[in-house]
ROVO-940747 format. One record per residue: y, z, x of N, C-alpha, C in turn. Coordinates in steps of 0.001 Angstrom, whole numbers. Layout:
[[Y; Z; X]; [Y; Z; X]; [Y; Z; X]],
...
END
This chain:
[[-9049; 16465; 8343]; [-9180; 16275; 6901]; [-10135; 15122; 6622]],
[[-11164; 15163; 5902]; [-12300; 14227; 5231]; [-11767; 14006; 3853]],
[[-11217; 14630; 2989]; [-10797; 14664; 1472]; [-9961; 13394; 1568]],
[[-9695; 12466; 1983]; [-8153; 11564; 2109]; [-9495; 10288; 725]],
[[-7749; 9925; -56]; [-8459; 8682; -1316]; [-8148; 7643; -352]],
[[-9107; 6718; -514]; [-8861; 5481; -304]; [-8618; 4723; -1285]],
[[-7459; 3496; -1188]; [-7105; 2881; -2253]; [-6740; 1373; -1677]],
[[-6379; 728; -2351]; [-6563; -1028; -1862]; [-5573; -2052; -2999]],
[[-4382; -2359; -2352]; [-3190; -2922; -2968]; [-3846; -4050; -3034]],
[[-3674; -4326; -4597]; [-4206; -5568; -5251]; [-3844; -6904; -5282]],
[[-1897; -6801; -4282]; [-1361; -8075; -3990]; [-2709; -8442; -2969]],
[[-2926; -7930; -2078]; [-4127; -8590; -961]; [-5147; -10087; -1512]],
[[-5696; -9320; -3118]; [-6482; -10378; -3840]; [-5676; -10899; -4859]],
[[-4578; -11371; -4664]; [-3499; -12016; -5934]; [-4212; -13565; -6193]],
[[-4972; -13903; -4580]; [-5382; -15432; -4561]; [-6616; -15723; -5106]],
[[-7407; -15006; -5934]; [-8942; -14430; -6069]; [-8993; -14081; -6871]],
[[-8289; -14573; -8669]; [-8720; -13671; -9787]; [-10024; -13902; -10278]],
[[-10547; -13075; -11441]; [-9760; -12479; -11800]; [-9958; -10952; -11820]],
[[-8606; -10223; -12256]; [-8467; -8702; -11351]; [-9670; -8239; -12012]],
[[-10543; -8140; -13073]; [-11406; -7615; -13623]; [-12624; -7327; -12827]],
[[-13181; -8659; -12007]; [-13774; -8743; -10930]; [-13463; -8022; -9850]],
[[-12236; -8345; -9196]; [-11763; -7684; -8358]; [-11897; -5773; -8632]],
[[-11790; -5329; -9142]; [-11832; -4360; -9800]; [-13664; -3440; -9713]],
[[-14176; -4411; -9893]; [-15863; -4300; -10168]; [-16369; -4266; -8577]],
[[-15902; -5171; -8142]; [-16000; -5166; -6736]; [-15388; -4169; -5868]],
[[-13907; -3798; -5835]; [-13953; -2380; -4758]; [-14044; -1083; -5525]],
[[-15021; -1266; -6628]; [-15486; 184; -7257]; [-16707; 323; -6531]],
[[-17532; -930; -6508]; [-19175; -1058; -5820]; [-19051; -1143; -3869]],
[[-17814; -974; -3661]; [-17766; -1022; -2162]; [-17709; 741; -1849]],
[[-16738; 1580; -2957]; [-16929; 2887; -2992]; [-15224; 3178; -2897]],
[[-14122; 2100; -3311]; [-12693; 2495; -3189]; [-12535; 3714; -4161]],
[[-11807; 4644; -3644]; [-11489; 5390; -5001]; [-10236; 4821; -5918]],
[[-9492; 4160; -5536]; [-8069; 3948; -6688]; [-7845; 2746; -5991]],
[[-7007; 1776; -6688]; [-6252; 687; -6879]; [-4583; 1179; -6489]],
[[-3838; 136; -6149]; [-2643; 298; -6359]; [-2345; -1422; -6794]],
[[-2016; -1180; -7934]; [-1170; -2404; -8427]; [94; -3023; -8054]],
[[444; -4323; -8799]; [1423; -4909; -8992]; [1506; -5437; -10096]],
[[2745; -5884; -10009]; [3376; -5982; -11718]; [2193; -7459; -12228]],
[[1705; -8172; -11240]; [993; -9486; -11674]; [-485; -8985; -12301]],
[[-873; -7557; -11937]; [-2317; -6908; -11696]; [-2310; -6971; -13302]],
[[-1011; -6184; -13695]; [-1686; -5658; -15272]; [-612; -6783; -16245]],
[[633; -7083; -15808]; [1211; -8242; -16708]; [1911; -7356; -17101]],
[[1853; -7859; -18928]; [2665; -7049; -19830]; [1466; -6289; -20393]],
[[537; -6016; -19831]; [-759; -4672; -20560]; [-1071; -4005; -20065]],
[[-254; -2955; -19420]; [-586; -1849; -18810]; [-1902; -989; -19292]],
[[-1688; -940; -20516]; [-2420; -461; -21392]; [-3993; -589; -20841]],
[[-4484; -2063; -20786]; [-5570; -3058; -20902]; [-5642; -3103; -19412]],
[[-5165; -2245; -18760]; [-5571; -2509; -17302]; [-6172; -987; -16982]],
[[-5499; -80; -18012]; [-5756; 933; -17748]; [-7575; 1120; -17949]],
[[-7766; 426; -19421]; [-9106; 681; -19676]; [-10046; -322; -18802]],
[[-9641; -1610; -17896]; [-10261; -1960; -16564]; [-10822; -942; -15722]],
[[-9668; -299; -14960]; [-9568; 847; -14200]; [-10840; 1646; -14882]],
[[-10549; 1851; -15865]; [-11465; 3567; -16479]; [-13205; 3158; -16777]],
[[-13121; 1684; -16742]; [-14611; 1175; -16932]; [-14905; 1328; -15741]],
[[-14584; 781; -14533]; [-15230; 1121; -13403]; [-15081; 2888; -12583]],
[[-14173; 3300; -13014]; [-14319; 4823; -12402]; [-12822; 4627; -11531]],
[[-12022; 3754; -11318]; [-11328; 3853; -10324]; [-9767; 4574; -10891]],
[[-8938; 5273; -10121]; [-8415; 6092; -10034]; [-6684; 4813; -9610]],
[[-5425; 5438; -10115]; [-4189; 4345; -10351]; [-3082; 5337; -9846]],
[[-3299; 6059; -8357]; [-2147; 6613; -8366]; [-1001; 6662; -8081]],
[[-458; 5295; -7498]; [204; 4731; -7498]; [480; 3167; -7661]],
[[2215; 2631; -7924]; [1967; 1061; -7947]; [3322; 736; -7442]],
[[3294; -773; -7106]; [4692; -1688; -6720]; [5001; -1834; -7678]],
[[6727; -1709; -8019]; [7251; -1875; -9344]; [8723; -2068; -8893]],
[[9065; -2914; -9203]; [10741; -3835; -8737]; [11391; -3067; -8758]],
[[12750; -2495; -8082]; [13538; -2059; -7871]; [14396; -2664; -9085]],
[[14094; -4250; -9281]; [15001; -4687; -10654]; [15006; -3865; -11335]],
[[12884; -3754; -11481]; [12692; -3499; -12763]; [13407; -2060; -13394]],
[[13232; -1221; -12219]; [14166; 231; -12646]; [15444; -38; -12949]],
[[16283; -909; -12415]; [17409; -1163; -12342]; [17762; -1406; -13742]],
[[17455; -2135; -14258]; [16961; -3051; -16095]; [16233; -1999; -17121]],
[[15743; -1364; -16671]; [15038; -324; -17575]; [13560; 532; -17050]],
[[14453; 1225; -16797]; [14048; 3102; -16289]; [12795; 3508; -17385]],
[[13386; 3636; -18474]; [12549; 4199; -19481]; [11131; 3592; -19317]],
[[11118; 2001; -19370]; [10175; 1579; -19668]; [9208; 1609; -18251]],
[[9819; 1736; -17389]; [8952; 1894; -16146]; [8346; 3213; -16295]],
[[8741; 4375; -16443]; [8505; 5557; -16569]; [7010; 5611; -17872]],
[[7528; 4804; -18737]; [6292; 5023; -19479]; [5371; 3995; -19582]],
[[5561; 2888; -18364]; [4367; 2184; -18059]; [3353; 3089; -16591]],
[[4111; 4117; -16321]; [3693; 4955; -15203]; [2789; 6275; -15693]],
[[3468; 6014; -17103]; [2458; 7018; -17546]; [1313; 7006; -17916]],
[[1273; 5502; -18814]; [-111; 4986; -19255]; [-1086; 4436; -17967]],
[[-339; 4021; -16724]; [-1200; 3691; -15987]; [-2056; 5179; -15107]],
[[-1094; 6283; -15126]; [-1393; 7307; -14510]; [-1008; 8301; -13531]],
[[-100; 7233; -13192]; [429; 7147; -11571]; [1021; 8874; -11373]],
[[1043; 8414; -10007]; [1287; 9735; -9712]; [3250; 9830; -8417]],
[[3011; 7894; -8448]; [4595; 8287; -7331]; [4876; 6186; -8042]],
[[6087; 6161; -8406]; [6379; 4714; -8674]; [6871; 4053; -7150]],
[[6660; 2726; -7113]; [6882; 2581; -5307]; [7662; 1205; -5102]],
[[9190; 866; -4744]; [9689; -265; -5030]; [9334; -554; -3627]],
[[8819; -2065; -3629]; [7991; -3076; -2542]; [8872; -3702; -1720]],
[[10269; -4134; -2235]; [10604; -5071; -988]; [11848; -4944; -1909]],
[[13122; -6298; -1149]; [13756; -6502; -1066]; [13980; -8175; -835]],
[[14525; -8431; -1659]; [14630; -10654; -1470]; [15912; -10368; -468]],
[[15752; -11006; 331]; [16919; -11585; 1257]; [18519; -11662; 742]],
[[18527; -12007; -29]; [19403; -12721; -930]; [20625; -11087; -1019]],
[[19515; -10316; -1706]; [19863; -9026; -2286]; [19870; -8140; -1193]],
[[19827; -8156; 398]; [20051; -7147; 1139]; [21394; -7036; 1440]],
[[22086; -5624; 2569]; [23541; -5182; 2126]; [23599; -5849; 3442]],
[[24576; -6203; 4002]; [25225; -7094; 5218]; [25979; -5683; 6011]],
[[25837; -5116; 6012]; [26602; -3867; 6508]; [26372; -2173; 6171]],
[[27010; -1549; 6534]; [26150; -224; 6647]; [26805; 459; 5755]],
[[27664; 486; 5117]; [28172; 1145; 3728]; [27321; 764; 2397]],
[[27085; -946; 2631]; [25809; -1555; 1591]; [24658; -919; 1709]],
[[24397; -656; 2508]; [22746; 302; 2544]; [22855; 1177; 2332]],
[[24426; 2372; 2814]; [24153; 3513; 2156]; [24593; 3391; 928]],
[[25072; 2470; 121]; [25112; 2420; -1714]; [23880; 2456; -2096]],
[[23126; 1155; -1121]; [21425; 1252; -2064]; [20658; 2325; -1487]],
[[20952; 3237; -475]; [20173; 4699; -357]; [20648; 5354; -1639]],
[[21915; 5184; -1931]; [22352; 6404; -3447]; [21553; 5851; -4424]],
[[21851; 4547; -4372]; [20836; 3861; -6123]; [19281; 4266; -5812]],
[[18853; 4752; -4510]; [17496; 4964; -4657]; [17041; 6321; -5087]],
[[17908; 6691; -4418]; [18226; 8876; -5289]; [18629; 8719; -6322]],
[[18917; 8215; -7207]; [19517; 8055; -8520]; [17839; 7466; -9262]],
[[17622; 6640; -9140]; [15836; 6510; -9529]; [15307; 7527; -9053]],
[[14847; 8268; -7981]; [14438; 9564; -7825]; [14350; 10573; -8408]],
[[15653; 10686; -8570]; [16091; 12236; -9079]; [15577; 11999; -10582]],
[[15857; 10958; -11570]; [15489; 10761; -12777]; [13746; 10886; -12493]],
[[13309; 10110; -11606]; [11578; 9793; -12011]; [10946; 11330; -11438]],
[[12142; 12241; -10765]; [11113; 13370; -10212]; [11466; 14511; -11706]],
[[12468; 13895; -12214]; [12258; 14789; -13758]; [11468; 14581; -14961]],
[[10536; 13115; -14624]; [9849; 12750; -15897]; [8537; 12995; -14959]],
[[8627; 14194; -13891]; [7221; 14118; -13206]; [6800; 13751; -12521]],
[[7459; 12419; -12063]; [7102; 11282; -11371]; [7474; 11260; -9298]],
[[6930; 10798; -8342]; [8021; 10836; -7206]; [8279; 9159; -7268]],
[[8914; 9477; -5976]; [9658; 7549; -6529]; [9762; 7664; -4462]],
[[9081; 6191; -4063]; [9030; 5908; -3121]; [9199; 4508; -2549]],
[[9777; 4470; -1304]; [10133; 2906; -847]; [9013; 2404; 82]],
[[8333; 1180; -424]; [7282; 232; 739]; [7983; -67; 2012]],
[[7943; -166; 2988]; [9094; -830; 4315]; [7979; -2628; 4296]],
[[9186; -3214; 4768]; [8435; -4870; 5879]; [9289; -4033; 7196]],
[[9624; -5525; 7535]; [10049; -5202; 9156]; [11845; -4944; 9167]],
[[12542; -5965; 8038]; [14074; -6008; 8068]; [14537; -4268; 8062]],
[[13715; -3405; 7502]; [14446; -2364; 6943]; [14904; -1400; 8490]],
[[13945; -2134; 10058]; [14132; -1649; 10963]; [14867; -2277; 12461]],
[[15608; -3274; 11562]; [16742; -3755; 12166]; [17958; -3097; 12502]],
[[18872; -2972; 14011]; [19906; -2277; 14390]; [20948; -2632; 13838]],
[[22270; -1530; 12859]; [23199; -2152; 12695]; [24326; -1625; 13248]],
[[25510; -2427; 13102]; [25976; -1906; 14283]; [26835; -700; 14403]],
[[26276; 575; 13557]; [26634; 2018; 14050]; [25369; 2633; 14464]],
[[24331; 1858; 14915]; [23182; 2156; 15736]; [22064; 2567; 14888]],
[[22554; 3011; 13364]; [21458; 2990; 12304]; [20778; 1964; 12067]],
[[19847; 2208; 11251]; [19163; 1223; 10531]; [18595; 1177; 9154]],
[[18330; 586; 8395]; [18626; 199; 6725]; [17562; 1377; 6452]],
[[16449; 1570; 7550]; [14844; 2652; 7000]; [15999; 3923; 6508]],
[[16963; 4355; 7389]; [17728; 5338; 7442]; [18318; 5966; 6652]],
[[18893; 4655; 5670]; [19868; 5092; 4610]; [18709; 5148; 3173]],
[[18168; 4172; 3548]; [16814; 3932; 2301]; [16230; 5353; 1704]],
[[16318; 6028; 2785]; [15349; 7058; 2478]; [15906; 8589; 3023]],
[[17465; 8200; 2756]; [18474; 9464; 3022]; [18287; 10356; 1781]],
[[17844; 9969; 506]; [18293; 11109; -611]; [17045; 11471; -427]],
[[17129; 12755; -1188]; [16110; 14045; -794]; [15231; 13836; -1633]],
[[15000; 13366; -2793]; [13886; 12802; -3488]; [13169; 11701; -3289]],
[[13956; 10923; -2144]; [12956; 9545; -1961]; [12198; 9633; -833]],
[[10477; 9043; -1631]; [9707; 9468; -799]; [9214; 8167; 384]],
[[8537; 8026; 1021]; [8089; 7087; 1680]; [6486; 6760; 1930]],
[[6185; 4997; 1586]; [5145; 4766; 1377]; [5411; 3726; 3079]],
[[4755; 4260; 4143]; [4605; 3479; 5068]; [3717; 2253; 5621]],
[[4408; 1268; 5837]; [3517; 444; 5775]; [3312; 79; 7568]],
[[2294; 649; 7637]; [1823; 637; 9594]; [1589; -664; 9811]],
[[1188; -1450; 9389]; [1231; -2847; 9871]; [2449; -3541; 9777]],
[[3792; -3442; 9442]; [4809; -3888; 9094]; [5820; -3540; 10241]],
[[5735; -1823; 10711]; [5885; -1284; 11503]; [5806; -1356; 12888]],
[[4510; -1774; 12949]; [4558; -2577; 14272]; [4830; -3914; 14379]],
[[4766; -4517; 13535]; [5466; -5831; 13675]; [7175; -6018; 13951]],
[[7777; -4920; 13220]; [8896; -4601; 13915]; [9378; -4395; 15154]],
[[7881; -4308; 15691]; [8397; -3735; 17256]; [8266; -2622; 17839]],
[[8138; -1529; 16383]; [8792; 83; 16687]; [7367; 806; 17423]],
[[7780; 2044; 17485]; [6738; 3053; 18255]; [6259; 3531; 17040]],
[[5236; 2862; 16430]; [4150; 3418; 14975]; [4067; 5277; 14923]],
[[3796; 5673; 15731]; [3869; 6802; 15666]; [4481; 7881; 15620]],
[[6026; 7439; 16571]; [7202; 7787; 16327]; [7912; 7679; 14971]],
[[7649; 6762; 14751]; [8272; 6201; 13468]; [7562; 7132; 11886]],
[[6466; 7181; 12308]; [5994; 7908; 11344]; [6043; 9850; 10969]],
[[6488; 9753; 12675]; [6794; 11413; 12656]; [8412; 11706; 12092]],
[[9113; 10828; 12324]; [9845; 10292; 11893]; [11099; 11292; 10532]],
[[9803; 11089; 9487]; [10816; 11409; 7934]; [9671; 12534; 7276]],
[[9592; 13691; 8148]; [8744; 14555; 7695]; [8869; 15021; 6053]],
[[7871; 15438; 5545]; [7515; 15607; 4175]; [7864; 14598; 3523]],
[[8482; 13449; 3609]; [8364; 12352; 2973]; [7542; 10980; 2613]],
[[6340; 11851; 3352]; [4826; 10082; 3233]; [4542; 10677; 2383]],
[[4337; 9648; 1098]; [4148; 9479; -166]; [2284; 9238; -292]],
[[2282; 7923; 927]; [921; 7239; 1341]; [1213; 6355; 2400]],
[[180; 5809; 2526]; [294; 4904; 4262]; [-404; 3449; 3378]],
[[466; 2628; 4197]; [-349; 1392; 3944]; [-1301; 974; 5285]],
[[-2181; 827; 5075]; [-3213; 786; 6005]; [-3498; -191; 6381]],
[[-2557; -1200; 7336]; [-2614; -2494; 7799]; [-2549; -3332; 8893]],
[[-3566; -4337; 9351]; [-3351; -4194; 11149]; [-3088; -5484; 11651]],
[[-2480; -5719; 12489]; [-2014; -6928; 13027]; [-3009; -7608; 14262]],
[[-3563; -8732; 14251]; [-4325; -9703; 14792]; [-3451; -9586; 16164]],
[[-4377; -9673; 16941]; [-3764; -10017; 18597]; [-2863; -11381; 18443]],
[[-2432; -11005; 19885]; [-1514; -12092; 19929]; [-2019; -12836; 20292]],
[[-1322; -14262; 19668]; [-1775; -15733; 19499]; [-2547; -15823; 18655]],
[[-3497; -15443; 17882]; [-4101; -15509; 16476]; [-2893; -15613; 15127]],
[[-3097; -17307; 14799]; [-2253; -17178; 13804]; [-2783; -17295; 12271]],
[[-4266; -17419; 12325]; [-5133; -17227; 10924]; [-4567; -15643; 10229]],
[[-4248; -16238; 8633]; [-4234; -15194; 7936]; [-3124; -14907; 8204]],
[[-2254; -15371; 8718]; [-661; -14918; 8591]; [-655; -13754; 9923]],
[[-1657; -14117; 10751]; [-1868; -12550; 12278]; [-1365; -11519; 11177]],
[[-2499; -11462; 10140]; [-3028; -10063; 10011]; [-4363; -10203; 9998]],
[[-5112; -8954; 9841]; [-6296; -8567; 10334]; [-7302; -7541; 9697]],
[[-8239; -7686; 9634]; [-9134; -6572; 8982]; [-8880; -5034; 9757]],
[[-8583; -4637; 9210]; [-8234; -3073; 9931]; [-9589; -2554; 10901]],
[[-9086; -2241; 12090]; [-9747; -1899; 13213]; [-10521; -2931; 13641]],
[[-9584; -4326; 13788]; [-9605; -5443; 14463]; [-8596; -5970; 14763]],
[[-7454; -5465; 15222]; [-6531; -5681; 15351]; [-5658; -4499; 16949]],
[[-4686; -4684; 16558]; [-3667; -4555; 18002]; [-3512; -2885; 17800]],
[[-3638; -2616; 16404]; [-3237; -847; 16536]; [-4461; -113; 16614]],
[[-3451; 1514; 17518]; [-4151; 2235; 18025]; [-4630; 3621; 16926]],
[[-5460; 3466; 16027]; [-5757; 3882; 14916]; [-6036; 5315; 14766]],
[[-7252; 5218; 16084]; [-7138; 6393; 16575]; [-6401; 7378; 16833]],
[[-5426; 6794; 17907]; [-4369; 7769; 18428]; [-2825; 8062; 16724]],
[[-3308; 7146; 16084]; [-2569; 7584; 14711]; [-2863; 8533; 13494]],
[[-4101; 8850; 14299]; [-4837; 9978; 13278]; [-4409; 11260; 13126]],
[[-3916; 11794; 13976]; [-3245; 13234; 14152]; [-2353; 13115; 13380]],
[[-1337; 12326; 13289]; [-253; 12124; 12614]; [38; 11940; 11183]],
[[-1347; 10877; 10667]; [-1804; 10469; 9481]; [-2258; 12317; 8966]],
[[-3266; 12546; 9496]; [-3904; 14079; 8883]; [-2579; 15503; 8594]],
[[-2005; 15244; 9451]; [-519; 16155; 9241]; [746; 15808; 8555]],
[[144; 14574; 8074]; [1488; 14014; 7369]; [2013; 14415; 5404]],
[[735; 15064; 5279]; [1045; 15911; 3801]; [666; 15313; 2607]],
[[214; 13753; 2814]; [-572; 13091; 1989]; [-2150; 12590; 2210]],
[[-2705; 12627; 1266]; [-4300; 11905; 1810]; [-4059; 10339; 996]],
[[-3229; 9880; 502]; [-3683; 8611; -496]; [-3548; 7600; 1259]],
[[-4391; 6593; 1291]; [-4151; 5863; 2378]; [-4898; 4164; 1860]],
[[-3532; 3560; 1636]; [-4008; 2348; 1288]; [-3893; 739; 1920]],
[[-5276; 130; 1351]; [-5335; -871; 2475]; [-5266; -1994; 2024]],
[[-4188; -2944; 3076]; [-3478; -3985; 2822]; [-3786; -5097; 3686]],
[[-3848; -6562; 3103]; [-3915; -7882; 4077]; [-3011; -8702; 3144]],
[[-2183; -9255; 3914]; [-1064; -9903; 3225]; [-986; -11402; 2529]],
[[-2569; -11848; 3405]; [-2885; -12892; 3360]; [-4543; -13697; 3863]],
[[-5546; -12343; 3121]; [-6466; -12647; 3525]; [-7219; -14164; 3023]],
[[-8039; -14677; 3776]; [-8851; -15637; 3269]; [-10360; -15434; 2010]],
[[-10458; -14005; 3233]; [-11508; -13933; 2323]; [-11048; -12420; 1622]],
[[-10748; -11948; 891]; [-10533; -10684; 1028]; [-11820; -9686; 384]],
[[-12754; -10187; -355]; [-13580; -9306; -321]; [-14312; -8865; 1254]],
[[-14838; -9535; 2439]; [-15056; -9347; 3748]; [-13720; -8684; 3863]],
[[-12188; -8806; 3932]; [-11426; -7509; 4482]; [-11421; -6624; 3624]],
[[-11806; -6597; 2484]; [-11966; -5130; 1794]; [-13479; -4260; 2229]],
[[-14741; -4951; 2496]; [-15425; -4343; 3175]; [-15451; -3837; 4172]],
[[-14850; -4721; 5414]; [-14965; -4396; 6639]; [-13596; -3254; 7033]],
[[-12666; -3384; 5849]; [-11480; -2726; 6250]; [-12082; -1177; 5773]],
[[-12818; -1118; 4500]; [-13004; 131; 4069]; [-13944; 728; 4762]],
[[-15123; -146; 5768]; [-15979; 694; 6448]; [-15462; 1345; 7778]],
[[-14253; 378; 8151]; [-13800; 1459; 9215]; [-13084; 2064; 8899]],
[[-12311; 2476; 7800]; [-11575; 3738; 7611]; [-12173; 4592; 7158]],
[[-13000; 4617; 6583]; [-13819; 5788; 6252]; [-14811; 6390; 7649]],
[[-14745; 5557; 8051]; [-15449; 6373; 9114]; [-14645; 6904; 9798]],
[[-13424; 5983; 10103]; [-12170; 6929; 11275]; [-11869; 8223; 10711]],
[[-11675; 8407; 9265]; [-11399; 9879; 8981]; [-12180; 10820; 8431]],
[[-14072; 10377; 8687]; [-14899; 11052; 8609]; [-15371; 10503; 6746]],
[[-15565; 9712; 6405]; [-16400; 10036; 5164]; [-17419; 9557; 4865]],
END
């Protein structure tokens, strides 16, 4: 497959406003879509939308709090509409708020089918970001990815650099929860002992085998594939250098 969007999560340049620029810039590198965060557009979805539509770029998905659904559904739903989106995607989890046990995770797998099932009736799919905690052993040998993404409407936005930082077999892991990749986060981890940038890395400078993840990526039922640095310095250089090797790895 050559057809796959490229897109570029806007936490990466949170340190680098402002998004308007940012914006101008991975339209002229050749990104097709953005994926936001709640800091990208504020309270003006609206006014981010017509950002987006001045440069040509495409919003089909975004990070949006698990609070925030939690607090009000409606209004997420119709900030999803004005932005465009095509799958709403809750990002993380604070420490604070994870379940200590394996009945707690499968409550917050139900509260995540319960946002699902509502956002796949206003049109919408509804998908979970992973870090690394969600692939911790508990002790009935599951793990939190498990229950997260037990109801049949929740989709999954994988984040491959997170993934291997866990430890896990990237590829395994991704064959994993068939028909459920939503999109891939496209992110690579710095060799070891490199601790610039938080050991992350401009994609296809780093420890993963990108290549050998391609089969998997092309059969996985989505083309959106988006690219992430958690903590770049410079991030326009990792938005260049990250977008020239992915486009070439999957032919464009």
């Amino acid at each position: 497959m050559s057809d796959y969007r490229i897109s570029f999560q806007l936490y990466s340049a949170r340190n680098f406003p402002p998004v308007e620029a940012q914006l101008e810039t991975l339209a002229a590198i050749g990104f097709d879509a953005v994926e936001p965060y709640r800091g990208s557009y504020g309270d003006d979805p609206a006014g981010f939308r017509r950002q987006l539509d001045a440069v040509g770029l495409a919003c089909p998905t975004a990070h949006i709090g698990l609070a925030d659904l939690d607090a009000d559904r409606a209004a997420v739903i119709e900030t999803a509409r004005i932005l465009g989106l095509e799958t709403v995607i809750s990002p993380f989890l604070p420490p604070d708020q994870r379940p200590d046990d394996v009945e707690g995770w499968q409550a917050l797998g139900a509260r995540l089918q319960e946002h699902a099932a509502a956002l796949r009736a206003a049109g919408l799919k509804y998908a979970w970001h992973n870090h690394a905690f969600e692939y911790a052993t508990l002790p009935d040998g599951s793990r939190p990815i498990d229950h997260l993404l037990a109801g049949p409407d929740v989709m999954f936005e994988a984040d491959i650099g997170w993934i291997a930082r866990a430890d896990c077999d990237v590829k395994a892991e991704l064959e994993r929860f068939p028909g459920k990749l939503a999109a891939f986060h496209v992110k690579d981890v710095a060799p070891e002992g490199v601790t610039e940038d938080d050991g992350w890395t401009d994609v296809g400078a780093g420890i993963i085998d990108w290549q050998a993840l391609l089969p998997v990526i092309a059969s996985s039922g989505t083309d959106l594939l988006v690219l992430e640095h958690d903590a770049p310095s410079d991030w326009r250089s990792f938005a260049e250098n990250s977008f020239r090797f992915l486009a070439g790895l999957v032919g464009r």
